[in-house]
N, C-alpha and C positions, 0 to 999 in steps of 0.2 A: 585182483582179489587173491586172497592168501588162500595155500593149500591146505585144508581139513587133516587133520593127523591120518586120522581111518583112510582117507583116499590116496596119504602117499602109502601106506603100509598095504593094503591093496593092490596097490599098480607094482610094489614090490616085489608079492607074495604073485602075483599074475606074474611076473617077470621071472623070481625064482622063484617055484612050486615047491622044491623039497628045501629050502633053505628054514633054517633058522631066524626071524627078523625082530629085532626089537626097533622101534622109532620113538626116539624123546624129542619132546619139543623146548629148546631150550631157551629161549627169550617172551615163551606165550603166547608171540602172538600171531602163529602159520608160518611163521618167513623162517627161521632160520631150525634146524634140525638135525639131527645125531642117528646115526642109521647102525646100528649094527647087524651086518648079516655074514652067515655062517654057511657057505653052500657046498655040496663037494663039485660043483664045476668050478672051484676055483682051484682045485690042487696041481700042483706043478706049477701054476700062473703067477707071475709077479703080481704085486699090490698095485703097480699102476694099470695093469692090464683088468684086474678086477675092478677097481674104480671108475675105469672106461666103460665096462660092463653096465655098471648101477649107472651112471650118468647116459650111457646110452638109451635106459630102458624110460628114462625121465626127461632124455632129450626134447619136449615139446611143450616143460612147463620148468624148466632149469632157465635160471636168471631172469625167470618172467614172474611168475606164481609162487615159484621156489626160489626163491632168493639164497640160500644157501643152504647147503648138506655137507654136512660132516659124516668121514667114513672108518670105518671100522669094519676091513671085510677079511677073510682066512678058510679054509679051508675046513671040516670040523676032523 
């Protein structure tokens, strides 16, 4: 079953609280989506170490429920 927009932006905003989050859903239909977050525990971090970060926090519905995220993540 595909993931609800609200429940990944959710499980995001639970995972970074002070972050900035936009999520688009780009194909319509739950599977595939566009994450933009903005946190400052990412400064100093490289972009793969932040990306680890967000796929960490969604590690138990990545490749299953969430078939793909696209990321867009920086420091503000």
């Amino acid at each position: 079953m595909p993931v609800a927009q609200s429940e990944l932006e959710a499980r995001l905003k639970a995972a970074f609280p002070e972050a900035d989050i936009v999520v688009e859903d780009l194909a319509g239909d739950g599977d595939h989506y566009k994450a933009y977050i903005s946190d400052a525990g990412f400064a100093g971090m490289p972009k793969v170490r932040q990306h680890q970060k967000v796929y960490a926090a969604l590690s138990d519905i990545m490749g299953g429920a969430l078939h793909a995220l696209a990321l867009e993540t920086r420091a503000p």
